[in-house]
N, C-alpha and C positions, 0 to 999 in steps of 0.2 A: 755236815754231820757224819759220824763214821760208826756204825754198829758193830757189838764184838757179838763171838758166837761161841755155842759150846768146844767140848769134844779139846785134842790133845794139840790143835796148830795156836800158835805161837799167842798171846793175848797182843802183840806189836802189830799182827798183821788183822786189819782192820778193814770192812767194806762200807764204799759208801752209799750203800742201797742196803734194803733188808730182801731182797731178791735172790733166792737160793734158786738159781735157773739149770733145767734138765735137758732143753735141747733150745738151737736157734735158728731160724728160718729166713734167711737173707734180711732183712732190717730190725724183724723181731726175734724176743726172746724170750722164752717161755719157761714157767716157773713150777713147781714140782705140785702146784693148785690149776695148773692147768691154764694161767694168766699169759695172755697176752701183753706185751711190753714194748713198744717205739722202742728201740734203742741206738740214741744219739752221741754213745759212750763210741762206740766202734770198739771195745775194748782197748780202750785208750789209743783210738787214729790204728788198729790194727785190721781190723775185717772190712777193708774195702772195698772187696767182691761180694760183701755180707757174708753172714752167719751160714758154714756148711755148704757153698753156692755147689752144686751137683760135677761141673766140673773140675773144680780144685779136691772135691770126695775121693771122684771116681780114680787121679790120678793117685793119689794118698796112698789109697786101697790099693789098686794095683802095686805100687811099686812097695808097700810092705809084703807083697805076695812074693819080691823077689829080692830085695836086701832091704835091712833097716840100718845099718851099720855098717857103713863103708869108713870106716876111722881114715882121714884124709891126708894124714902122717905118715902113713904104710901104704896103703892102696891106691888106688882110684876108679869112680866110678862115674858112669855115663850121666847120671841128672847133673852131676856138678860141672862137668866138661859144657853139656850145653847148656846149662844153666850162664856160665860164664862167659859163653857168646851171645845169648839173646841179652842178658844186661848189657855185655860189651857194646852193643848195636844202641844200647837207649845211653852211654855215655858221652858227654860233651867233648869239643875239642881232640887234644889229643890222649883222654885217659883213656886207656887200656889194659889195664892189668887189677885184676879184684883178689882181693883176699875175703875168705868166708870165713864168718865165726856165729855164734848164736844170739847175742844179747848186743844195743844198741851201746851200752857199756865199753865190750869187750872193742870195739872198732872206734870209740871215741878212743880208748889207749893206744890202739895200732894205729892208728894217726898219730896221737902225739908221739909215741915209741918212731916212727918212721920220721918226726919231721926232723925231733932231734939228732937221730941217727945220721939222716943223710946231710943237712947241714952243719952239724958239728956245734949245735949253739942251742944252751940247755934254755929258756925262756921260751913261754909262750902269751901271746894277748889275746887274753878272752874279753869278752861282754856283758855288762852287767845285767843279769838277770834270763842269762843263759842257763841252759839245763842240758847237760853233755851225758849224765853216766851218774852211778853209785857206787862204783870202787873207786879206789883211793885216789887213782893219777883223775879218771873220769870227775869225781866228788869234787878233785880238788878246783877244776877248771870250770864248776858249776855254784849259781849264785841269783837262783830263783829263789829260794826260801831257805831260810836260815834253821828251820827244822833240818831239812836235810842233813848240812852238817856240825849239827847242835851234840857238843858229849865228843866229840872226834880230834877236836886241834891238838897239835898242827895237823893243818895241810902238809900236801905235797909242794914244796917250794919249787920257784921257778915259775908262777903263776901270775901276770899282771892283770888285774881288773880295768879296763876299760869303757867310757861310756855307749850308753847306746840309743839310738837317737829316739827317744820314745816321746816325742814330742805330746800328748796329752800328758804323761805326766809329770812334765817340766812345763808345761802351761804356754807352748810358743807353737807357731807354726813352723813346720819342717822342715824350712829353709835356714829359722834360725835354730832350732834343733841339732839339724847335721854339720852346719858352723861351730857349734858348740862344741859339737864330739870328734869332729876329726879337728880340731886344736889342741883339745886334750889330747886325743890320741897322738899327735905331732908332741906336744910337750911332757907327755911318755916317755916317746923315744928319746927326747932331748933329758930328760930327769932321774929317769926311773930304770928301763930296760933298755941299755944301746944295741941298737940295731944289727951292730956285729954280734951282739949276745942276743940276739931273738930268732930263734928259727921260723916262728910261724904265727897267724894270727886264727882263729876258728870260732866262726860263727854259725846259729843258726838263723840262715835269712829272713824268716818268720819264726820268732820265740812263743815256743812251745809253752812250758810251765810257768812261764816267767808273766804270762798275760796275752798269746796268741797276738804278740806286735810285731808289723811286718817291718823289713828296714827299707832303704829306696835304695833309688839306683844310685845315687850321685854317692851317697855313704858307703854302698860297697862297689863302687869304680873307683872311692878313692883310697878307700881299703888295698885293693888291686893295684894299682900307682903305687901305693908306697911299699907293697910287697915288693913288686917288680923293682923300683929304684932300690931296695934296700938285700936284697936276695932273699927274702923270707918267703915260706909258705903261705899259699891261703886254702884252708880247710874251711869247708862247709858242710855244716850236720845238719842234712835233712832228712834224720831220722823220725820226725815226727811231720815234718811240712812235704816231704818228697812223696815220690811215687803215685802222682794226680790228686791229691791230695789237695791242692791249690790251686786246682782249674787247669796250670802248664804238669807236665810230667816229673820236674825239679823245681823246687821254688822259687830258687836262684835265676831263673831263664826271664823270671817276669824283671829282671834289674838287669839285663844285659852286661852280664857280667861272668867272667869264666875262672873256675876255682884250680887247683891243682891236687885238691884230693875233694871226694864226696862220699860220705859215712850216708848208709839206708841201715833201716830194720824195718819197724812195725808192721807196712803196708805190701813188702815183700813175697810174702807167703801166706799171705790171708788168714794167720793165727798160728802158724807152728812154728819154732824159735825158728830164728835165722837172720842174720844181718852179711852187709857187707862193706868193706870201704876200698876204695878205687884211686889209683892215679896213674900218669902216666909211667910205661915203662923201663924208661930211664931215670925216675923219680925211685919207684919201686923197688930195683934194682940196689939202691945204696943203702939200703937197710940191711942191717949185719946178719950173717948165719944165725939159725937160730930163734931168731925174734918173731914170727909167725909162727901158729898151729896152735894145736888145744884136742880136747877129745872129740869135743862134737858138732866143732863148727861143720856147716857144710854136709849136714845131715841127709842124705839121701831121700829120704820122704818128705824132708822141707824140701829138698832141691826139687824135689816131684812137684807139690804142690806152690813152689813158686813159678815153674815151670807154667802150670796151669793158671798160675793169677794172672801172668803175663798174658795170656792168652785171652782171657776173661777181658783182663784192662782194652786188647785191643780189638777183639770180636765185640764189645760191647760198647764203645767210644766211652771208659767211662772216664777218663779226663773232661773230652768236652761235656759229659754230665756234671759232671765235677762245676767246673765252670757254667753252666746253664742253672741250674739247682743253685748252687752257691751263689746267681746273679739274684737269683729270684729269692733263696731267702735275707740275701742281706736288705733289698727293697721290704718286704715284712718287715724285717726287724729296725727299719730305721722310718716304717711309719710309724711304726707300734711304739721309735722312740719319743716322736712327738706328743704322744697322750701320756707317757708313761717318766716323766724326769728323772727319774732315782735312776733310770736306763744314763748313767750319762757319757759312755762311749760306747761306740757299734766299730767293729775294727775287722780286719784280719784280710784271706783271699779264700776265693774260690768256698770248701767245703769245712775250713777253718776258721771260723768268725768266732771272737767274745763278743758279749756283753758284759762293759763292767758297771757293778751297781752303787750307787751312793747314797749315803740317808740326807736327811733333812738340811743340813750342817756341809754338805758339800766334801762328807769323810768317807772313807770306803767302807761298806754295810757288807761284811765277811756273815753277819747274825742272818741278815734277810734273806742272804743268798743262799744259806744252807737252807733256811724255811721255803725257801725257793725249790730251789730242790725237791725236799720232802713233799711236799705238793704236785708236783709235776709226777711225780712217782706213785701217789696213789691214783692218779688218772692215766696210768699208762704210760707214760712217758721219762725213758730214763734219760739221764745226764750230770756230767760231770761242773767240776771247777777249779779252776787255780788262781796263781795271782802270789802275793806276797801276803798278802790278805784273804785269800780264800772268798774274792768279793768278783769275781770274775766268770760268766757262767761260759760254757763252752758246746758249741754247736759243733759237732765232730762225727754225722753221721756218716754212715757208710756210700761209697760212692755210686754205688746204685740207687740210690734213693733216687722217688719220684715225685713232682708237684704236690700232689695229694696228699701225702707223709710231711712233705714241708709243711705246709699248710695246718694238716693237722696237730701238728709238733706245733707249732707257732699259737695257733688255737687254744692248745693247753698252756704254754709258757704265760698265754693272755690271762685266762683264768686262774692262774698260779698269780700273777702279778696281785691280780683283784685281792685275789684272799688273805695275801701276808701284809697288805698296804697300812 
């Protein structure tokens, strides 16, 4: 369910609570009545230190006391310097080399701009039911919901849809699932995009909008294999799964598997734009004069205040929270799925788990799960949804969350279940 609102912003841009919030307080968020609210949104997988957390303030404040505008075209300034070594230090393998820009959008295009670049080979294989970006090159290699790019055709060509092994919703187990999609993906190559015409393949290890469905290892080592035998790239966006977000620090780490570029935002900077995507040096290097920069990526009070999440993330172990909290609510949610059947898949990792919902008939109940929603919401407790169907409810609390919040958040989603049944 999405409510519009007075006043002069756009009637397109829509919210899905009736929540007009005036400050927030590491899990909660509090509304201009004075309401206390769970919030399970994280602002969609973004406040992972929570809401305001006193260290990521304090450094904010500070460094607006001394530049807000270091335009990164012209200048340079100290948070972005060490900004790009303390990521550098949490990079896999051999990447080393980051580019900043603001919006998850903007670094899903500087991957693809960089993969075509440096390999010379306009094609990319994305996944079906991937969610990359909302400009054009981003839009086009995105294919979680057909809203999105509803009113826009064409795409950007040069884009292959590939499968993805979502084994509940092709009805097989994961074995025969990932047989499925890397054959297709194998008769791709052999049909559709040749391999000398594909620079890269980009996925998100755990799909985001598309239904929080993780992929395994063997799907992307074999992803990897055919990079490697074919010379293509392999980009991974974990812009919504990254950043402890999934128990590990990358998503990708839980498939033992190593990528050659990695796109972050959301979880970055604990709420002030900022993303980044990374590869190795000599990767980096072959993209043409030119092709990086923008006004604001790399924003000096983002750099501040990522600077300080970093720090949060590891004075406060909250990955292994991540992973402890994320064990403990997925147990809730998969006993709560035996009394509850319309619950009929429990999925995801660490702090990113669905549940998606089904009516009587075995169909996806998009209706119940908004009244799902609505419910949770008047008892306190926000939360989102996605899916292809909007049947999918999403567990995306902030990674400081503690037992007692799970619990209690679970408590209400119970009595939410009761009332719409």
């Amino acid at each position: 369910m999405t409510h519009n609102h007075p006043g002069h912003l756009s009637p397109l841009l829509q919210q899905a609570t009736r929540v007009r919030a005036v400050r927030g307080e590491g899990c909660y968020l509090i509304d201009d009545a004075d309401r206390r609210y769970l919030d399970f949104t994280s602002g969609i997988g973004v406040t992972g230190t929570g809401h305001c957390h006193p260290h990521v303030v304090q450094a904010a404040q500070e460094q607006v006391g001394k530049l807000i505008h270091g335009q990164y075209t012209t200048i340079m300034h100290e948070p972005l310097l060490k900004l790009s070594e303390r990521l550098g230090e949490r990079m896999p393998g051999d990447i080393d080399a980051i580019f900043f820009a603001s919006a998850g959008t903007e670094v899903a295009e500087g991957a693809l701009r960089l993969a075509r670049q440096a390999t010379g080979r306009p094609n990319v294989i994305v996944f079906h039911g991937g969610f990359h970006g909302r400009t054009m090159g981003s839009l086009s290699m995105t294919t979680s919901s057909v809203g999105l790019r509803a009113g826009l055709q064409p795409m950007m060509g040069g884009v292959v849809v590939a499968p993805f092994p979502h084994a509940f919703r092709y009805g097989w187990d994961e074995d025969t699932a990932t047989d499925f999609c890397l054959r297709e993906l194998d008769y791709i190559l052999a049909t559709y995009s040749a391999p000398a015409e594909t620079a890269a393949m980009m996925i998100e290890p755990v799909q985001g909008e598309g239904g929080y469905v993780p992929a395994n290892a063997r799907f992307l080592q074999g992803l990897r294999e055919r990079c490697d035998h074919h010379g293509m790239i392999l980009a991974m966006d974990e812009v919504q799964a990254g950043y402890g977000r999934t128990g590990k620090f990358w998503s990708h780490a839980h498939f033992d598997v190593q990528p050659d570029i990695i796109m972050t935002a959301k979880g970055l900077a604990s709420g002030f734009p900022l993303s980044a995507f990374a590869a190795p040096h000599h990767l980096m290097e072959k993209g043409w004069p030119g092709s990086q920069g923008g006004t604001y990526g790399g924003n000096a009070v983002a750099c501040a205040a990522a600077l300080a999440t970093l720090d949060v993330i590891e004075q406060e172990n909250l990955v292994d929270n991540a992973r402890d909290m994320g064990d403990h609510l997925r147990q809730r949610l998969n006993d709560l799925q035996t009394r509850y059947p319309a619950m009929g898949d429990v999925r995801g990792k660490g702090l990113m788990l669905g549940v998606e919902m089904f009516d009587d008939q075995c169909q996806p109940d998009g209706d119940r799960t908004g009244r799902l929603l609505t419910a949770c919401e008047s008892r306190g407790l926000l939360m989102l949804r996605c899916g292809a169907h909007k049947n999918i409810v999403r567990w995306l609390p902030p990674l400081i969350v503690n037992r007692e919040q799970i619990d209690q958040a679970v408590d209400i989603f119970t009595e939410a279940l009761d009332e719409t049944a």
